[in-house]
C-alpha positions as CSV (number, residue, x, y, z in Angstrom):
1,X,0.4,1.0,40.2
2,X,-0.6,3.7,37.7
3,X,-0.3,3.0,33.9
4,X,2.7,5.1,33.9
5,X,4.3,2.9,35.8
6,X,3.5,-0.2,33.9
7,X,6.5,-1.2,31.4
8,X,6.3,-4.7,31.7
9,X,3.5,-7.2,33.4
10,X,4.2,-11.0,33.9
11,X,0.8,-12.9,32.9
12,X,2.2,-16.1,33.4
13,X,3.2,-18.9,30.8
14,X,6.2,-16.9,29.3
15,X,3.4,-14.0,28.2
16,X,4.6,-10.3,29.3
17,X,2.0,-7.5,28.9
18,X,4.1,-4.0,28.2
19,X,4.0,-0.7,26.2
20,X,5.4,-0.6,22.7
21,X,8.6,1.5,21.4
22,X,9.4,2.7,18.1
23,X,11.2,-0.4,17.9
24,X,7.7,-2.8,18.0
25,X,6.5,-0.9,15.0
26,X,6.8,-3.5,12.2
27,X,6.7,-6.5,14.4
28,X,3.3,-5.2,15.3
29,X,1.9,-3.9,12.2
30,X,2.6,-7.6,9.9
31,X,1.0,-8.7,13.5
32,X,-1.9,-7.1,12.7
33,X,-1.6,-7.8,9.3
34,X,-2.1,-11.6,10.2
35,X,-4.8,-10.8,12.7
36,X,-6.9,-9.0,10.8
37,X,-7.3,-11.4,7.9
38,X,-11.3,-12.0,7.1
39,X,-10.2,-15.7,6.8
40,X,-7.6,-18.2,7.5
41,X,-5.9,-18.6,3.9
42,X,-6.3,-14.7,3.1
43,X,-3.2,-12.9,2.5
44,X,-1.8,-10.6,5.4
45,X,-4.4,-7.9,5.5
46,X,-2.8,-4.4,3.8
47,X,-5.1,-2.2,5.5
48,X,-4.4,-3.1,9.0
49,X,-1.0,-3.1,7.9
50,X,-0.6,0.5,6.4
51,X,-3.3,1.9,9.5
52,X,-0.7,0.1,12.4
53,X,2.3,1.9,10.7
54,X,0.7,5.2,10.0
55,X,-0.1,5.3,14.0
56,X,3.1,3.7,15.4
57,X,5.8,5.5,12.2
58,X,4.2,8.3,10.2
59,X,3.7,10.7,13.3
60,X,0.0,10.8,13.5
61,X,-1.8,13.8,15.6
62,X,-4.0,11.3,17.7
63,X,-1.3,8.6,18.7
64,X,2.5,7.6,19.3
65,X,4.4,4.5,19.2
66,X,4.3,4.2,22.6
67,X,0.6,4.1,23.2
68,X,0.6,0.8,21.8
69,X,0.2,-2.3,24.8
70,X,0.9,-5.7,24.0
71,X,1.5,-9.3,24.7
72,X,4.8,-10.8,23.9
73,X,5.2,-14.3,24.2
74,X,8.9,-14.4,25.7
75,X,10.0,-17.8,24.8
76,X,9.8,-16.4,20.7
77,X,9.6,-13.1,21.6
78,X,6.5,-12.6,18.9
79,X,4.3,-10.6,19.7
80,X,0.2,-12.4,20.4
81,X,-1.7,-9.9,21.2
82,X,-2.1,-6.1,21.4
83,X,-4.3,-2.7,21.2
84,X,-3.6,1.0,21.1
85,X,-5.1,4.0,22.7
86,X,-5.9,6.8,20.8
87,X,-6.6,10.6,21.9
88,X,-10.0,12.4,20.9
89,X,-12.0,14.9,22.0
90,X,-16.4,14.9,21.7
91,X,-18.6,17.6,22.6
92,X,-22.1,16.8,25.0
93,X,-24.3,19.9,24.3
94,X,-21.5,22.6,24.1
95,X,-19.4,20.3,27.2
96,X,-16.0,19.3,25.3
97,X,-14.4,16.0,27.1
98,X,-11.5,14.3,26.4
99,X,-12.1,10.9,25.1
100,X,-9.6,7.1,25.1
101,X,-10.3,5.0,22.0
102,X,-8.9,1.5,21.7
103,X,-8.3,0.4,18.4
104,X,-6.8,-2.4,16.4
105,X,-7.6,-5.0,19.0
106,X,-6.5,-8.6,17.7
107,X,-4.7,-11.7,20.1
108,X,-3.1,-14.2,18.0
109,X,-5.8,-17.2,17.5
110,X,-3.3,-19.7,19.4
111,X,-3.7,-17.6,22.2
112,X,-6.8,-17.2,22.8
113,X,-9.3,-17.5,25.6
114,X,-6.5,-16.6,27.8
115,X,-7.8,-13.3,29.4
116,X,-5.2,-11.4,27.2
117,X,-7.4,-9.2,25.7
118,X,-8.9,-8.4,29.0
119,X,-5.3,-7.8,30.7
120,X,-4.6,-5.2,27.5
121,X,-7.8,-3.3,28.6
122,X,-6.4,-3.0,31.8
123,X,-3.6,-1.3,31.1
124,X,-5.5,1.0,28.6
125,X,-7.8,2.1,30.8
126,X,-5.4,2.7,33.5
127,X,-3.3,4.9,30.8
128,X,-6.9,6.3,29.4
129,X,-7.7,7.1,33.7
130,X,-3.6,8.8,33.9
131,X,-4.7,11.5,31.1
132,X,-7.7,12.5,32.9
133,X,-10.4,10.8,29.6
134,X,-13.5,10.3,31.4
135,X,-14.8,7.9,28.7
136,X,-13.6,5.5,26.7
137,X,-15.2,4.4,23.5
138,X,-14.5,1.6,20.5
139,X,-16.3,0.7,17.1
140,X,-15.8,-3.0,17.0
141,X,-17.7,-6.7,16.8
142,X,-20.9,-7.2,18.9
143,X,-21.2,-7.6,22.1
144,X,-17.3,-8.7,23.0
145,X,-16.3,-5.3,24.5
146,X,-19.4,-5.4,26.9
147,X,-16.9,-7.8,28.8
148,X,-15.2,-4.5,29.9
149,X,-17.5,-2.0,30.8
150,X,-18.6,-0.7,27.4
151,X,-22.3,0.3,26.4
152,X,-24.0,1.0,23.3
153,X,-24.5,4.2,23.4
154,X,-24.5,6.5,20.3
155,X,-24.9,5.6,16.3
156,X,-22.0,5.1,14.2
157,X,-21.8,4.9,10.5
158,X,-25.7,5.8,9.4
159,X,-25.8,6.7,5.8
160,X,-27.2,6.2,2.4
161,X,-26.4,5.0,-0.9
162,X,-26.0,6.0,-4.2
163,X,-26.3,3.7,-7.4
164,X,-24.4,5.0,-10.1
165,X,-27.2,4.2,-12.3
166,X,-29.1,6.6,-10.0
167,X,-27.4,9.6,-10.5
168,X,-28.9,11.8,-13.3
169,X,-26.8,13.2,-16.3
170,X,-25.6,17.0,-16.7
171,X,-27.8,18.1,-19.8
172,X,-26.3,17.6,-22.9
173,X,-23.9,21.0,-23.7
174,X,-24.2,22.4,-20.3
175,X,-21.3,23.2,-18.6
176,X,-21.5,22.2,-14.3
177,X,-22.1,25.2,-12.5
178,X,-19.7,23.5,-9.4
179,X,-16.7,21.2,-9.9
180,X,-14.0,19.8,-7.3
181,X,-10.7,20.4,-7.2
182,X,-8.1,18.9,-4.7
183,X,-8.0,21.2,-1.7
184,X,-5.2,23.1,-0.4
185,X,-4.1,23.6,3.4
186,X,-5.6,27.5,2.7
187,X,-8.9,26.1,2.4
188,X,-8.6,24.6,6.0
189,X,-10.3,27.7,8.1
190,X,-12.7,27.7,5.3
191,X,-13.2,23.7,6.1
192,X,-13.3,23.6,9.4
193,X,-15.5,26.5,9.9
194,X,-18.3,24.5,7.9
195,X,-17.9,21.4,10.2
196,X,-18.3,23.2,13.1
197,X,-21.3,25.3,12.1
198,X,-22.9,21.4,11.4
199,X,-22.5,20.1,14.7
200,X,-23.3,23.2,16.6
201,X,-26.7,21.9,17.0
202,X,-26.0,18.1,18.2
203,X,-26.0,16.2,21.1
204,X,-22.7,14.5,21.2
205,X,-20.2,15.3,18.4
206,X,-16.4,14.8,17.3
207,X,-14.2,17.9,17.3
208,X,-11.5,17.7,15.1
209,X,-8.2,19.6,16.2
210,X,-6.8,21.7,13.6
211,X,-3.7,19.3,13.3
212,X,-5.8,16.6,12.0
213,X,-7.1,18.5,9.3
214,X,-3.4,19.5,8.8
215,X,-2.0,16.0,9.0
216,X,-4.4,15.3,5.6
217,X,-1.7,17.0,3.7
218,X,1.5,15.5,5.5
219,X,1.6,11.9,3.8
220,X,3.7,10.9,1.6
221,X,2.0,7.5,0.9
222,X,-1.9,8.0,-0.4
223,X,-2.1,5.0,1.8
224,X,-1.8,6.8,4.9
225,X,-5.3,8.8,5.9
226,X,-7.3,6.9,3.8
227,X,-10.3,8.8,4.9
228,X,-9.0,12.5,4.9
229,X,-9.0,12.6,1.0
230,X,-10.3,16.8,0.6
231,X,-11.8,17.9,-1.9
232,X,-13.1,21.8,-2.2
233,X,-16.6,22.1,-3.8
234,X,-16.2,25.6,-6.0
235,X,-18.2,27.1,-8.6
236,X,-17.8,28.6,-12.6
237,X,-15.5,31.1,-11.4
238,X,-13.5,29.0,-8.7
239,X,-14.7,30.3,-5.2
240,X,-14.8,27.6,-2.7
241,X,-18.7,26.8,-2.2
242,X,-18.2,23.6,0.0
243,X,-15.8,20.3,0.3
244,X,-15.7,16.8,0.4
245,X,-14.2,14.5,3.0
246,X,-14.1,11.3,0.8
247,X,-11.7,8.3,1.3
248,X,-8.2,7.4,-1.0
249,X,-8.7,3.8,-1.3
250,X,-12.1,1.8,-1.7
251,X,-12.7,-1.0,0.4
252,X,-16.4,-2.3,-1.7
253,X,-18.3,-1.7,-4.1
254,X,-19.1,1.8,-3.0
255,X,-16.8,4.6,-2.6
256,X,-17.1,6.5,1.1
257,X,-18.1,9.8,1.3
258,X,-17.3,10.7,5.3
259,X,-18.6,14.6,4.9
260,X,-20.5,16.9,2.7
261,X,-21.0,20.4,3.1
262,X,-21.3,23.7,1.4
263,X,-21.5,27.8,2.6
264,X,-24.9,28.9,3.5
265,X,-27.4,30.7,0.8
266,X,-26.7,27.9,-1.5
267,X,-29.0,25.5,-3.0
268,X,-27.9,22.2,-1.6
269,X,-29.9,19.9,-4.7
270,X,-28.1,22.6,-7.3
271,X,-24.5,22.1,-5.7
272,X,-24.9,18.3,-4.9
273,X,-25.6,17.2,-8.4
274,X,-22.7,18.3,-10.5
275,X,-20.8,17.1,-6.9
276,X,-22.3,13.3,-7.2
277,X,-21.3,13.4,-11.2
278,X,-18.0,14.5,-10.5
279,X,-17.5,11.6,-7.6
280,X,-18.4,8.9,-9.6
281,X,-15.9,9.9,-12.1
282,X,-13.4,10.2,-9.1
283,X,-14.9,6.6,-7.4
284,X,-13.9,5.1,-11.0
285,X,-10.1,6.2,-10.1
286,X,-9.7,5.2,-6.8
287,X,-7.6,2.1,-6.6
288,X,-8.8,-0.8,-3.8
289,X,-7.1,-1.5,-0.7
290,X,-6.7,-5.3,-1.6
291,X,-9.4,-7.1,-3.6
292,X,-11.3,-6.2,-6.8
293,X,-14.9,-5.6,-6.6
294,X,-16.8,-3.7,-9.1
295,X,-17.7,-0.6,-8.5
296,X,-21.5,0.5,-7.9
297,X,-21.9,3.4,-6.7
298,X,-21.5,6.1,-3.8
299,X,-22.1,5.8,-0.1
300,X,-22.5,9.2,2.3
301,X,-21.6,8.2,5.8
302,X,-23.7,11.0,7.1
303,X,-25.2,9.9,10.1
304,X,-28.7,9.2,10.8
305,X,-29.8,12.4,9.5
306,X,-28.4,15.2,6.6
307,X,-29.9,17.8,4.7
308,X,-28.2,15.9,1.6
309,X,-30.6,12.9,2.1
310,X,-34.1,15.6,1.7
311,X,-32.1,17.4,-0.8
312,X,-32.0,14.6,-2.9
313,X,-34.3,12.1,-1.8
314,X,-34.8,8.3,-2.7
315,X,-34.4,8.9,-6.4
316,X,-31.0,9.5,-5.9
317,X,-30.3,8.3,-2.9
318,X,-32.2,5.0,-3.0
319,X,-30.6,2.9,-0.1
320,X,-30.3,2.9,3.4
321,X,-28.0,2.0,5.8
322,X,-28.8,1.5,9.5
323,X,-26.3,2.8,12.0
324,X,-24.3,0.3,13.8
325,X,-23.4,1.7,17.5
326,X,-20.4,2.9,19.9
327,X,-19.3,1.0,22.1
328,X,-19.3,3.9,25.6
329,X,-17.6,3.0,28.9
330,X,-17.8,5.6,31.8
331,X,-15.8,4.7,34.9
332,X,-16.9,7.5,37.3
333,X,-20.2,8.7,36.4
334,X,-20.9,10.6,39.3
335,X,-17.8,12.8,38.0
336,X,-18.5,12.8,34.7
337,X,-22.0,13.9,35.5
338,X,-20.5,16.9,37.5
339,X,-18.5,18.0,34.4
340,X,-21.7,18.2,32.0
341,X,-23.4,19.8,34.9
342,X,-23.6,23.4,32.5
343,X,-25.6,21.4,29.8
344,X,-28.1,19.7,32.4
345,X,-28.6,22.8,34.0
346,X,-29.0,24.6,31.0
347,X,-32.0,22.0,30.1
348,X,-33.6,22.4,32.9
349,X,-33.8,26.1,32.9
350,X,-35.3,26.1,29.9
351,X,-38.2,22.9,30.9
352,X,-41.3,23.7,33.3
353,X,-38.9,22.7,36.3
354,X,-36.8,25.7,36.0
355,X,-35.3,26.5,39.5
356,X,-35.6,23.1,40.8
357,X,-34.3,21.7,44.3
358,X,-34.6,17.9,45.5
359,X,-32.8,14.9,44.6
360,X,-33.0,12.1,41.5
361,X,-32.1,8.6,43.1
362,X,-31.1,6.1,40.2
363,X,-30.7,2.6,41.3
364,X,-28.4,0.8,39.0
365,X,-29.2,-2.5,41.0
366,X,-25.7,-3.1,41.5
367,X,-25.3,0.6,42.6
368,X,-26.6,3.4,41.6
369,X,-26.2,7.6,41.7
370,X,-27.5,10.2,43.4
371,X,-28.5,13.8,42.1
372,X,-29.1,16.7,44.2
373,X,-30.4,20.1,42.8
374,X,-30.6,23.4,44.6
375,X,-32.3,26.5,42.3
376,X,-31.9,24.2,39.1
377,X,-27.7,23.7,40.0
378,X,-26.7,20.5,40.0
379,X,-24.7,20.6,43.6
380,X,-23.6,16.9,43.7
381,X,-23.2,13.9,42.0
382,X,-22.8,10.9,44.1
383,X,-22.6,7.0,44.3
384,X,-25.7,5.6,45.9
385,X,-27.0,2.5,46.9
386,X,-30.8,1.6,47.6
387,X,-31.0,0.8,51.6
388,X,-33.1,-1.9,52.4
389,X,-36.1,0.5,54.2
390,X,-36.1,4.3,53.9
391,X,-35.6,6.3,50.9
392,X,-36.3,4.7,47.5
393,X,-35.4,5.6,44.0
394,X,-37.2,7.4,41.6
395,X,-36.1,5.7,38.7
396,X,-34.2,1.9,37.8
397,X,-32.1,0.4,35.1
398,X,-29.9,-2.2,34.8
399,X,-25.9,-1.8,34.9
400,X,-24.7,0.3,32.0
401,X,-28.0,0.8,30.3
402,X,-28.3,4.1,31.3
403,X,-25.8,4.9,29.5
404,X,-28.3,4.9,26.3
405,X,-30.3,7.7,28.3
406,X,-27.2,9.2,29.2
407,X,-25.8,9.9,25.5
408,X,-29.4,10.8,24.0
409,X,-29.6,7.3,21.7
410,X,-32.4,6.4,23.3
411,X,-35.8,7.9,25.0
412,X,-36.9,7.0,28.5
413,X,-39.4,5.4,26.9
414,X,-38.0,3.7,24.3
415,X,-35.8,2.2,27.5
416,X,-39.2,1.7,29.2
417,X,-40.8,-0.7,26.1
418,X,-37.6,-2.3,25.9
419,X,-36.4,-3.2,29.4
420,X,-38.7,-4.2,31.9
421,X,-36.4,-3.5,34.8
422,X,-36.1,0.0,33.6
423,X,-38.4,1.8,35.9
424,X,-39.3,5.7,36.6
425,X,-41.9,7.0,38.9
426,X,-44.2,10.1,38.7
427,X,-41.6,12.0,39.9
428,X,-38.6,11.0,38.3
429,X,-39.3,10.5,34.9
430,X,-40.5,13.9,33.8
431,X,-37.1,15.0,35.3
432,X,-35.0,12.1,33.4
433,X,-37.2,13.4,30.5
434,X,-35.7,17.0,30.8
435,X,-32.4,16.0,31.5
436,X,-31.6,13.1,29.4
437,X,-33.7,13.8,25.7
438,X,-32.9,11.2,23.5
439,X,-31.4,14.1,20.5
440,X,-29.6,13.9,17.2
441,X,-25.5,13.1,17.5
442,X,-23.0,12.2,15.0
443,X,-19.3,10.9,16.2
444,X,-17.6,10.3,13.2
445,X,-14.5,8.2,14.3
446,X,-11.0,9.1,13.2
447,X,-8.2,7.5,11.2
């Protein structure tokens, strides 16, 4: 049975797994609304509310009503459990993949421990299979969606924090040399153009299609894309310099900032400044998405790294905050391998084994991979499984860790110090080395 085939699934007990119409919208948004209170006597969350019917009513680029599974229980005919899959696409080293992302996962707490969530990622991954997405990846709580598959496997959310206290003062009479102003669907290819040139040089990236950017100025509601608030950057005489990708609404104490950019042959520190003073002033607008909390200042979810953060350094930027991780699930690696063959081969051309021929024989302990070069092309990608005499591997690591190596978010050796059944040999591990470097991504998710 294919996932296109699935309309409804009998789980037993009255439950019935099926995909969602236009007609489960609201019954599964004030769902969600329940679900994703922080605690038991907090009002129906608004946020999961206004996301669940901005994805299932408002017609957003990335998702439809009907990629929506859930649980109904049949007796009520409430719903108790559901997800959605949404459509992205990332880039691995110039390698664009399409991408599944579950979201808005939540079963009903008097349904629980009933392998519901586990039957919804069943059905998403079957769907996320059907549409030819290699990988499937989720931001969520720790460790649960290791259940299915899923590895950490690239940061998420790295950034640092301004205090408003921090931020220095235009001198007295001095007019800013750069201001924002709301930005206008012409200053898209202007936009877009900038985020590309940034992520040019990463590992693993987000592309953004051209209708999201778009789909920033079809809401009515301010509510809906809460994080696609743009804002141009210009200067005295109003030429765009730069924009802002900040949020609508204001969850804590600090207002989001989700990108930052300006043209080249500009001073970032000169731009940023008058930038920072005109955010707070537009932080100290922005209504909250339910409760009050005073505000303090300006985050810059950045990633790990930004020129912003040299630019203006700890005086201004006082605060870190640590990434939190991806969640990365590869069904068929030895495919998915074969479709980032230009980027491996590309690295090793450019290492000291240029031109190489032989094999790298991973044992996965509960599997493993084989790959075979000829004149530095990768000619197959393979399942493999360590015989009990004969050939042996060259390198080891437990199920899913490699993963980490995989997605450059962490070294060989870093995996070395921190697993001790993560193995290489004098042969394999200068090659792992080459192929897998641990580099510099940034996935931002989207809303």
């Amino acid at each position: 049975m294919t996932a296109n085939d699935l309309e409804r699934r009998d789980l037993g007990d009255g439950l019935v797994l099926r995909w969602a119409g236009e007609a489960d919208a609201e019954p599964v948004a004030q769902f969600n609304a329940q679900v994703f209170r922080d605690a038991a006597d907090d009002p129906p969350s608004h946020w999961a509310l206004i996301q669940t019917r901005e994805y299932m009513v408002s017609g957003h680029p990335l998702i439809a009503p009907t990629d929506f599974a859930l649980v109904e229980d049949t007796a009520t005919g409430a719903v108790v459990a559901s997800t959605c899959l949404m459509r992205q696409v990332w880039d691995y080293d110039g390698v664009a993949f399409d991408v599944g992302r579950p979201e808005l996962v939540g079963t009903d707490p008097a349904y629980r421990n009933r392998g519901l969530v586990r039957a919804l990622f069943g059905a998403v991954h079957e769907r996320s299979a059907a549409r030819g997405q290699p990988v499937q990846a989720i931001t969520g709580i720790p460790y649960f969606y290791r259940q299915f598959g899923y590895e950490y496997a690239l940061d998420l959310d790295a950034g640092r924090a301004a205090y408003l206290d921090s931020l220095p003062d235009a001198k007295e009479g001095e007019a800013e040399p750069y201001a924002l102003r709301p930005a206008t669907p012409d200053d898209l290819p202007f936009m877009m153009a900038l985020y590309d040139r940034r992520r040019a040089g990463l590992h693993v990236s987000t592309a953004i299609p051209a209708e999201v950017w778009r789909a920033a100025f079809d809401r009515c509601d301010p509510a809906y894309r809460a994080q696609w608030r743009l804002l141009t950057i210009v200067d005295a005489a109003g030429a765009p310099c730069g924009y802002v990708r900040t949020s609508s609404r204001r969850g804590g104490s600090f207002l989001p900032i989700w990108d930052f950019a300006v043209r080249e042959g500009l001073s970032l520190r000169a731009v940023a400044l008058p930038v920072l003073r005109a955010l707070r002033e537009i932080a100290a607008a922005t209504p909250m998405w339910q409760r009050e909390r005073p505000l303090r200042g300006l985050i810059f979810m950045l990633g790990r790294e930004h020129p912003l953060y040299a630019a203006l350094g700890p005086a201004v930027l006082p605060r870190e905050f640590p990434p939190y991780a991806w969640y990365v699930r590869v069904a068929d690696l030895p495919a998915f391998l074969r479709r980032l063959a230009p980027a491996l081969e590309r690295r090793l051309a450019a290492s000291a084994e240029a031109g190489y021929s032989g094999e790298l024989r991973l044992d996965f302990y509960r599997g493993g991979l084989r790959l075979t070069f000829a004149d530095g092309r990768l000619i197959k990608a393979a399942p493999w499984r360590r015989p009990v005499w004969g050939e042996s591997p060259q390198a080891g690591f437990p199920p899913l860790v490699f993963l980490q190596l995989l997605f450059g978010y962490r070294s060989l050796a870093e995996l070395r110090a921190a697993y001790p059944d993560v193995t290489a040999g004098d042969e394999g591990a200068p090659l792992l080395d080459i192929l897998f470097p641990k580099r510099l991504s940034w996935v931002p998710y989207l809303e």
